[in-house]
C-alpha positions in Angstrom: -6.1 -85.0 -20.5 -2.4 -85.2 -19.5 -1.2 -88.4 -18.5 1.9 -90.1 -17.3 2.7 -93.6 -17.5 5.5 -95.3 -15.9 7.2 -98.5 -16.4 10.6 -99.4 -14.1 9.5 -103.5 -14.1 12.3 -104.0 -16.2 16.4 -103.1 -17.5 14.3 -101.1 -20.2 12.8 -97.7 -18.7 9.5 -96.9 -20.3 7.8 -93.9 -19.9 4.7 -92.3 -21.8 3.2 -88.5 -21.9 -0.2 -87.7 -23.4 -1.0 -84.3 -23.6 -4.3 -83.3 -25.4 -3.6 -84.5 -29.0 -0.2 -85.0 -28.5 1.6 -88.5 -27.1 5.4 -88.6 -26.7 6.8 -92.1 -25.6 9.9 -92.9 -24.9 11.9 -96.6 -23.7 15.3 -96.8 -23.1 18.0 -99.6 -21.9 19.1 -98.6 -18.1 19.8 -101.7 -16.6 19.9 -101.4 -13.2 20.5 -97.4 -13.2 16.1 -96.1 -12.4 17.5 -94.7 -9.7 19.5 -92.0 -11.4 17.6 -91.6 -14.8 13.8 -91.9 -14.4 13.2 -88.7 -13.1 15.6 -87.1 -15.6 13.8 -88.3 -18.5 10.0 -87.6 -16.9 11.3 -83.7 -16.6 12.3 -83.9 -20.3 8.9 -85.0 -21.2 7.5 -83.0 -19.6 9.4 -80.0 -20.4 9.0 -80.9 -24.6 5.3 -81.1 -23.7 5.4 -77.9 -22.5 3.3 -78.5 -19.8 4.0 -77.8 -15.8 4.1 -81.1 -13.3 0.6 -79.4 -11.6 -0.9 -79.7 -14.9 -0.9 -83.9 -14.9 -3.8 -85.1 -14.7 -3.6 -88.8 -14.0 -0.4 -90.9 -13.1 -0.1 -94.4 -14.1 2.6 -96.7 -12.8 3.4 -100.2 -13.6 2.8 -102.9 -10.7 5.1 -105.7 -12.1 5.7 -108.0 -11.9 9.9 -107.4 -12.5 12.6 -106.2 -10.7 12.1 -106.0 -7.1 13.8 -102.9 -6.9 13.0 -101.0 -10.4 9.4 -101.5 -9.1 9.8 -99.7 -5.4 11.9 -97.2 -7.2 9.3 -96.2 -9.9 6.4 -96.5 -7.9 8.2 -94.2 -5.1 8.3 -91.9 -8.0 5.0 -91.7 -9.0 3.3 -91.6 -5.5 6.1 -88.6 -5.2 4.9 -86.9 -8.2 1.4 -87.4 -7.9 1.3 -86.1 -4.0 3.4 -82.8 -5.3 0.5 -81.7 -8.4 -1.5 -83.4 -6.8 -3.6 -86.2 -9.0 -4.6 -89.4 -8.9 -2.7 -92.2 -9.5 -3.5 -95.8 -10.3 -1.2 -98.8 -10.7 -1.4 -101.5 -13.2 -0.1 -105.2 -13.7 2.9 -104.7 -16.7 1.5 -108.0 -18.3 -1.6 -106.4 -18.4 -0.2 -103.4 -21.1 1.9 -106.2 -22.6 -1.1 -107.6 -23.5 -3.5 -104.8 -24.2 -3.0 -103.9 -27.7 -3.6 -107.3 -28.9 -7.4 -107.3 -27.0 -8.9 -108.1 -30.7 -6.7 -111.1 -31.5 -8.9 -113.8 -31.7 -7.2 -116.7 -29.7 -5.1 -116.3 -26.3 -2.5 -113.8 -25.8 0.6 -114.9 -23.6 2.6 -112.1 -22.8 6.2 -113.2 -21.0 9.1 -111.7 -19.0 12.0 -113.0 -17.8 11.9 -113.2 -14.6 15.7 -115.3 -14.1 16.7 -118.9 -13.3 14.6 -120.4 -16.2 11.2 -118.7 -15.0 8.9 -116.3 -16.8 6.2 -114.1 -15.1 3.6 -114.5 -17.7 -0.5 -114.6 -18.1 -3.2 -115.3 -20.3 -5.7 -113.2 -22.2 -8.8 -113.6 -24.6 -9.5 -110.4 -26.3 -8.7 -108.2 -23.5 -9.7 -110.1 -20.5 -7.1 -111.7 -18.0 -8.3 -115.9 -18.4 -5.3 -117.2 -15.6 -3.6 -116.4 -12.6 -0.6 -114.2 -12.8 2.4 -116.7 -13.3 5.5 -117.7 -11.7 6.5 -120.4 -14.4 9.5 -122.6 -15.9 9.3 -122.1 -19.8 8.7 -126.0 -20.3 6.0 -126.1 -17.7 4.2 -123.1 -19.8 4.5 -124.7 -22.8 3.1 -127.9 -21.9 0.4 -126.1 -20.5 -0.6 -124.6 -23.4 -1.4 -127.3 -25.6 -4.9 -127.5 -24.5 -5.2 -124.0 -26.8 -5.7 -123.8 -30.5 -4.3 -120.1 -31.2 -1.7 -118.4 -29.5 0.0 -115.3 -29.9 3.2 -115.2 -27.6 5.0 -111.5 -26.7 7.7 -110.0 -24.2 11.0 -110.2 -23.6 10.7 -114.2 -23.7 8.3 -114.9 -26.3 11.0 -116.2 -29.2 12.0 -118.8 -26.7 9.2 -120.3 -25.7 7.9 -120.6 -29.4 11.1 -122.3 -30.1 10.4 -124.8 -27.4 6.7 -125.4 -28.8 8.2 -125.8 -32.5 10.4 -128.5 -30.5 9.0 -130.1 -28.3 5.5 -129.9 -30.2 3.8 -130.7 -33.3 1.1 -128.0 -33.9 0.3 -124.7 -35.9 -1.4 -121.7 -35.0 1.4 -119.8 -32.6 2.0 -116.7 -33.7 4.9 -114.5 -33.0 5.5 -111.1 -32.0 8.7 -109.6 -31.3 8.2 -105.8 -31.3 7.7 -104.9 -27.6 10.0 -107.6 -26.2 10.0 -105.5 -22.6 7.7 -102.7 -21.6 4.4 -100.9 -23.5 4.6 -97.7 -22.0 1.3 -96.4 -24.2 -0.7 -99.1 -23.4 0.1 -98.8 -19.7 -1.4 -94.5 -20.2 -4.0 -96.3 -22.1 -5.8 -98.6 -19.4 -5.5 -96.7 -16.7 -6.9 -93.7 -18.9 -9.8 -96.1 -19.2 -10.1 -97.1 -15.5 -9.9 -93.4 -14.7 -12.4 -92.6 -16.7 -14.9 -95.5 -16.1 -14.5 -95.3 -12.4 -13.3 -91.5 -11.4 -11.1 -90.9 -9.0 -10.8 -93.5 -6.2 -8.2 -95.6 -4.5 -6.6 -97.5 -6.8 -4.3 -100.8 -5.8 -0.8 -99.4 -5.3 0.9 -102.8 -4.0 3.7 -104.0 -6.0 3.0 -107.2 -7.7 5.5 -110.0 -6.4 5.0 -113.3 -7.8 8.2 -114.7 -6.2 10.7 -114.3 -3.2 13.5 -111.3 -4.1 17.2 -112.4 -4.5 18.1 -111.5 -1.5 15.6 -113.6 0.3 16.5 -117.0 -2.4 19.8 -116.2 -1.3 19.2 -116.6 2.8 16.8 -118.9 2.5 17.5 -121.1 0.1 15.9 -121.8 -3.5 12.9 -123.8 -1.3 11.5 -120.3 -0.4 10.7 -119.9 -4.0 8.5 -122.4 -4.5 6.5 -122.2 -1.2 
């Protein structure tokens, strides 16, 4: 099946191509710069794949949460491509593939990104399946929280820092460190909505953006209030 998976949540574009037997995968450092480079670098996938853009079969895009405007930008993209093969395309929380390939740690899985001003967007997982709310949190409100759980694994962007406030600030063992996917998991993105896809065929999928907070902009006009409503 050929799939495309999208990831603009963050400075760190990541993009995934599976096609048959063969998976190519790429993440790279833009900063603020989707705009210019993500379709660039889907028609260089797609061009090594040697594969046309009517031969996708599935589109997956990342829902955030992240950058306000990464996230209109690559899921502008994706509703772009998918209406010019045509296929389906499905959307899908970015904490959600942060998480995924840990589904058979046995304890809690807490993956974090930055989301500016000492906050993390962050949730938490037992082997696979979401346990909390999607989070708009301070670091030390997180970590307090979590001493009610006996084995954590902590990944994302701000994973080191929160396990250096819980060596701290806290006397406990069991919180385990990962720091190889500090922003974006591309693969596991193509991988659950492969699995959606496949569960549930081809029906309307959420498409909605994932905002856990007001944008800049809006903090800016408003006032810091606004983001705490």
């Amino acid at each position: 099946m050929n799939v495309l998976a999208i990831d603009t949540a963050t400075e760190v574009l990541g993009i995934a191509l599976s096609t048959g037997g063969e998976r190519r995968v790429t993440t790279v450092r833009i900063g603020l710069k989707h705009s210019e480079t993500l379709l660039p670098w889907i028609k260089l996938l797609i061009e090594d794949s040697r594969i046309q853009l009517d031969d996708l079969q599935l589109i997956v895009c990342s829902l955030g949460p992240g950058s306000f405007t990464g996230l209109r930008i690559g899921l502008a993209a994706a509703k772009g491509l998918a209406a010019g093969s045509p296929c389906p395309l499905i959307g899908i929380p970015g904490l959600d593939a942060l998480a995924f390939r840990y589904r058979s740690f046995r304890g809690v899985v807490i993956p974090l990104s930055d989301a500016r001003r000492n906050m993390v967007y962050a949730a938490l997982y037992r082997q696979g399946e979401r346990i909390s709310d999607y989070l708009h949190i301070p670091l030390t409100r997180l970590a307090l929280d979590l001493q009610e759980f006996d084995n954590l694994l902590l990944t994302g962007s701000e994973a080191e820092v929160l396990a250096r406030i819980i060596a701290e600030e806290q006397s406990r063992e069991g919180v385990t460190l990962d720091r190889g996917l500090p922003f974006t998991d591309p693969e596991s993105l193509l991988e659950i909505g492969k699995e959606l896809f496949d569960r549930k065929g081809n029906i309307q999928y959420n498409l909605e953006p994932l905002y856990l907070r007001k944008s800049e902009a809006e903090i800016k006009l408003y006032g810091e209030a606004l983001n705490h409503e």
